[in-house]
C-alpha positions in Angstrom: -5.8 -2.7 26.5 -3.3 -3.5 23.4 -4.7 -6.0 21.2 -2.9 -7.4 18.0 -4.6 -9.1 15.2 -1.7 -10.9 12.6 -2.5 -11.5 8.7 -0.8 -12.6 5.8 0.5 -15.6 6.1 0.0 -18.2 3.9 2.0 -21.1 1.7 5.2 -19.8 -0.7 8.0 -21.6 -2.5 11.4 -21.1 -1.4 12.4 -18.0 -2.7 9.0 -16.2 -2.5 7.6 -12.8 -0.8 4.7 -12.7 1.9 3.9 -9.0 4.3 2.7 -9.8 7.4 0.6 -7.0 9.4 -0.2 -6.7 12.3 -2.9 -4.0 13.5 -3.4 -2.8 16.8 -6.4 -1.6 18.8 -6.5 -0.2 22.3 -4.1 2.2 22.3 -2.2 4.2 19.8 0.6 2.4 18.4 3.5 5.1 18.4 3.8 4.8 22.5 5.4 1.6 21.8 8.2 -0.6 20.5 6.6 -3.6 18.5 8.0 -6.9 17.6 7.8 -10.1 15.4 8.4 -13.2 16.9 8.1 -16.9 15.6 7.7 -20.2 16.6 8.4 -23.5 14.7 7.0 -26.9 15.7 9.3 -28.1 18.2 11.2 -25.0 18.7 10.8 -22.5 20.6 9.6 -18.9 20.0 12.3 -17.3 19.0 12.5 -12.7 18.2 12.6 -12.0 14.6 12.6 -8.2 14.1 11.5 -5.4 16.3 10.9 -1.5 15.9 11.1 1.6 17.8 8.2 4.0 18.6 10.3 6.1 15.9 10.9 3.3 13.7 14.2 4.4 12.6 15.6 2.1 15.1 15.3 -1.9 14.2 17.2 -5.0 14.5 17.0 -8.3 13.6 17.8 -11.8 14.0 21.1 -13.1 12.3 19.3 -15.5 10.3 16.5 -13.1 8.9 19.2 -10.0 7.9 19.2 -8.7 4.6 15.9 -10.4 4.4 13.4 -9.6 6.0 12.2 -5.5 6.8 10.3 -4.4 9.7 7.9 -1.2 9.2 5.6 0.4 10.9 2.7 3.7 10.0 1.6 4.7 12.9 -1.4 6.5 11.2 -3.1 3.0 10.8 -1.8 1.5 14.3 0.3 -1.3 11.9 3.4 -2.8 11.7 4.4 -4.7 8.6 7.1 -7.5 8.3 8.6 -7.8 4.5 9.2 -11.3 4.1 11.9 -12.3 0.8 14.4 -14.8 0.0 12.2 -17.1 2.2 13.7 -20.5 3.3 12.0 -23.5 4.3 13.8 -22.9 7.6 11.4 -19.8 7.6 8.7 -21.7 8.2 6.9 -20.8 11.7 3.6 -19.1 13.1 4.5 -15.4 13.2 3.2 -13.2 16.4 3.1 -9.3 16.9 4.2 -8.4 20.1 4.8 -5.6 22.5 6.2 -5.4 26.2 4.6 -2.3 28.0 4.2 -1.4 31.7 0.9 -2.5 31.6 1.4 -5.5 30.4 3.4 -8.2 27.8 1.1 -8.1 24.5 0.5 -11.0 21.9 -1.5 -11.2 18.5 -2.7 -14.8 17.7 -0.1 -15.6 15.3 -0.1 -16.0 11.5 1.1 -19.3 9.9 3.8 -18.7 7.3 4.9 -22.4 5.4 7.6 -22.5 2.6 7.7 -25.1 0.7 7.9 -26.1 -2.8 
C-alpha cells in the first residue's frame, strides 16, 4: 500500500524559500502521478501542483505559477515542492497525494506559515 510521509514545512517571512518532500513507501513511485495539495483554516483543500510518472509533464495552480516548482527522483521514491516568493496567502498544511486504482493516497500534511 502507498504511504506518503510530508517534511519541511516550517515558519518564513514573506518573500522566503521552504522544499517540501514527500517520500513514499509501498510501491515504487514512478507508476504514478503525484500531487501537492493544501488546506488553509477555513478553506478548503485546494490542488497546488502535480507531476507525471515522467515528470516532464506539470501544472499548477494560477496562484502558485512562476512560483512554486514540482519535482520528483524516482530513485528515492520523492517528490519535492520548491516553494519562493511565498505569500502570507501561502499559508496552509501541505499534503502529498496520489489517485491510483487501488486506492486515493494521502501523506499527513506539513504545516507551511508565512509571516513576518
Amino acid at each position: 500500500q502507498l504511504q506518503f510521509v510530508e517534511s519541511g514545512g516550517g515558519l518564513v517571512q514573506p518573500g522566503g524559500s521552504l522544499r517540501l518532500s514527500c517520500v513514499a513507501s509501498g510501491s515504487t513511485l514512478d507508476h504514478y502521478a503525484v500531487g501537492w495539495f493544501r488546506q488553509a483554516p477555513g478553506k478548503e483543500r485546494e490542488g497546488v501542483a502535480c507531476s507525471s510518472r515522467s515528470v516532464d509533464r506539470t501544472n499548477y495552480a494560477d496562484s502558485v505559477k512562476g512560483r512554486f516548482t514540482i519535482s520528483r527522483d524516482n530513485a528515492k521514491s520523492t517528490v519535492y515542492l520548491q516553494m519562493n516568493s511565498l505569500k502570507p496567502d501561502d499559508t496552509a498544511i501541505y499534503y502529498c497525494n496520489s489517485l491510483t486504482p487501488e486506492g486515493d493516497y494521502w501523506g499527513q500534511g506539513t504545516q507551511v506559515t508565512v509571516s513576518s
